[in-house]
N, C-alpha and C positions, 0 to 999 in steps of 0.2 A: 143634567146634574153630574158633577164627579166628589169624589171625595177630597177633604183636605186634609193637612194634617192638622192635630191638638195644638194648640197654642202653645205648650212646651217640647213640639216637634219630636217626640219619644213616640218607642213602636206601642207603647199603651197607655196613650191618650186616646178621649174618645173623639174619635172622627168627627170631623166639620162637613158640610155641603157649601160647595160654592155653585152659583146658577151662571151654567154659561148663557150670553147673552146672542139673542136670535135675531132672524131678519124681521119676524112682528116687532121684538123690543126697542129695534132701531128704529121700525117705521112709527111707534107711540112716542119715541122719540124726536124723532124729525115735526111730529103731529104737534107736540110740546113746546119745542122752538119756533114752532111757526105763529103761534097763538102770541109767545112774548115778544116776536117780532112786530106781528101785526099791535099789538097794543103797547109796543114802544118801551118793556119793563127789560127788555134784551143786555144784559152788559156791556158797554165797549170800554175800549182801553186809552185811547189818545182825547187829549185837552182837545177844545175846537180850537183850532187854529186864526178863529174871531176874535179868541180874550171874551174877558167878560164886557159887558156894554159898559160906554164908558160917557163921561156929561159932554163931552166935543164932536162925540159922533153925530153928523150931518142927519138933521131929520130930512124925513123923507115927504113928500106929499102924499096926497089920500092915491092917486092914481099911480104914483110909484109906489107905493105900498101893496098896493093889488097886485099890477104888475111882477112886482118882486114875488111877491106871496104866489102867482103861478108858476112862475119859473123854478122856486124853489118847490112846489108841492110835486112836479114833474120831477126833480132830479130826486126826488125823496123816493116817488115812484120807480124811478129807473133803479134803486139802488135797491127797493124790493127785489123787482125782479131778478138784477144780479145776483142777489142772497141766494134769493131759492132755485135759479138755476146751477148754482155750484154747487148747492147743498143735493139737490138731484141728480148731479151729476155726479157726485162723489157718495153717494150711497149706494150703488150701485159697482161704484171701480173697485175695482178687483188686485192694483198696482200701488202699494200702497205709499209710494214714495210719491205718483203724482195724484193721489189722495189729499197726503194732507198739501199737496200744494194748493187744491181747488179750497180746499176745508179754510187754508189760512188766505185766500182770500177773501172766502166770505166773512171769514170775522175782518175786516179791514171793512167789508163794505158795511158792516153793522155802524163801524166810529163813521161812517157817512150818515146812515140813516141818523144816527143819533146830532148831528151837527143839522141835519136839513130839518130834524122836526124844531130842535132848538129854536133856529133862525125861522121856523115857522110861527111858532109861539111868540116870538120879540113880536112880530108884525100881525098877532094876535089871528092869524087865520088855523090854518087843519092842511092833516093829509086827504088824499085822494080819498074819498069813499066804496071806492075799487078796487081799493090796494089786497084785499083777499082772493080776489078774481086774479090779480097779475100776479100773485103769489103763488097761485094754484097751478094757471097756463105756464108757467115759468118753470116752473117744480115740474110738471109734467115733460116739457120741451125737455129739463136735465138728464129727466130719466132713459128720453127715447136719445139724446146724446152718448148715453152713455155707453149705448148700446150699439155704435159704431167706430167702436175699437179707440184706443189710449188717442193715435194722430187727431182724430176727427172729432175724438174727445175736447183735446186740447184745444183747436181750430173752433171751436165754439168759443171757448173764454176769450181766444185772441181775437174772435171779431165781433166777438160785445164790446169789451174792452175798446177797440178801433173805432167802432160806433159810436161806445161813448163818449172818449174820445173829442169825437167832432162835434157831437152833441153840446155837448162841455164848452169847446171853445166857442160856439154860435150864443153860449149864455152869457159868455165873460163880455160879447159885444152886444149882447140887448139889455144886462143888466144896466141900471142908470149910474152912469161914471161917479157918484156922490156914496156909492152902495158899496162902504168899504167893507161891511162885514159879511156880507153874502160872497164878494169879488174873492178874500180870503179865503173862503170854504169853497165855494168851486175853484179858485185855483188849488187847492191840496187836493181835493177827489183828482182833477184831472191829472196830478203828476202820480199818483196811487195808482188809477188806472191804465197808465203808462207804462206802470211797472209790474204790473197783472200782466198786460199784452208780452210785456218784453221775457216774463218768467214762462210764460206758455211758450212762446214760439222757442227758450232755450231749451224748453222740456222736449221737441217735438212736433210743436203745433203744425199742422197744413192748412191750407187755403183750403175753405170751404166750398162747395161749388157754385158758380154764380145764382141758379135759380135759390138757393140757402141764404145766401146772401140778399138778394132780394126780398126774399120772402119778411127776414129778420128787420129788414129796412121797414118795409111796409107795416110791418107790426107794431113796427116803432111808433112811428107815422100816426097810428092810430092811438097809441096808449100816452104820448106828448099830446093831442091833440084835446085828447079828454079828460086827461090830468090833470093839464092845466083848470079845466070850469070845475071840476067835477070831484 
């Protein structure tokens, strides 16, 4: 606590308290955004870049509907975890210029999630029912990122980003060519996540080291795999 001054800033007004804010407050904090993330009430800033539904857009078949509906619940998934591995990873950083740079990605990846639950709901399906598990692992993975310095800090966002990336473009070629409003929203996450990669590595970023790099693959590997049923 320290004192303030009186709302008429004179030497006799009666002193205010302001509460400085601690690392509990921030982690009740973080505790807080995670809940409106997971339950999808989170703010974002950007239009989907789908428009709204419109009577000429191509209906889909029952099996392309499903199909869509995993591919999308996976990239909805992915963008969890991007959330809360930046938001762990910038709770922690100490630099506060490449702070909010982690910080203003994640709110970028929020207008994704908010665009992938959308296009969820059109084709009447759901998110992942694990999306609190890869919220959590993700958040955890930020925090133990954070803790090998600003370079390796940074090399963590640039090779999510890079993964997703690839990820991204493997959707734009499985999604069904008639699938104009899912094709819109994965192509604007993957030119955003481009631009994540490209702000890390201006900041910084290093090459992670291959078994890191692996490891992040294979995890992947697992959390598309059961995203998508699940």
């Amino acid at each position: 606590m320290e004192p303030a001054a009186g709302a008429d800033g004179g030497r006799g007004a009666a002193p205010g308290w302001r509460r400085r804010m601690g690392r509990l407050d921030a982690v009740l904090a973080e505790a807080g955004r995670a809940l409106r993330v997971l339950d999808g009430s989170v703010s974002h800033e950007r239009a989907n870049p789908a428009g709204p539904p419109a009577a000429d857009d191509p209906a889909l078949s029952d099996a392309e509907s499903r199909h869509t509906a995993g591919l999308m619940r996976v990239n909805h998934v992915g963008e969890i975890c991007a959330q809360a591995l930046y938001r762990g990873q910038a709770l922690l950083c100490r630099d506060e210029g490449i702070r909010r740079v982690l910080l203003r990605a994640a709110e970028e990846e929020v207008d994704h999630l908010a665009w992938c639950r959308q296009r969820l709901d059109e084709l009447h399906s759901r998110p992942s029912l694990l999306n609190p598990l890869w919220y959590a692992g993700s958040f955890g993975l930020g925090l133990l990122a954070s803790r090998a310095g600003i370079p390796y800090n940074l090399g963590f966002m640039a090779e999510t980003e890079r993964q997703v990336e690839e990820h991204l473009d493997g959707h734009l070629s499985a999604l069904p060519d008639r699938d104009r409003r899912s094709r819109r929203i994965v192509t604007q996450m993957r030119d955003d996540e481009i631009g994540h990669r490209n702000t890390a590595e201006d900041h910084g970023a290093v090459p992670l080291p291959a078994p890191v790099r692996g490891a992040m693959r294979l995890m992947s590997k697992v959390m598309t795999t059961t995203a998508y049923r699940i």
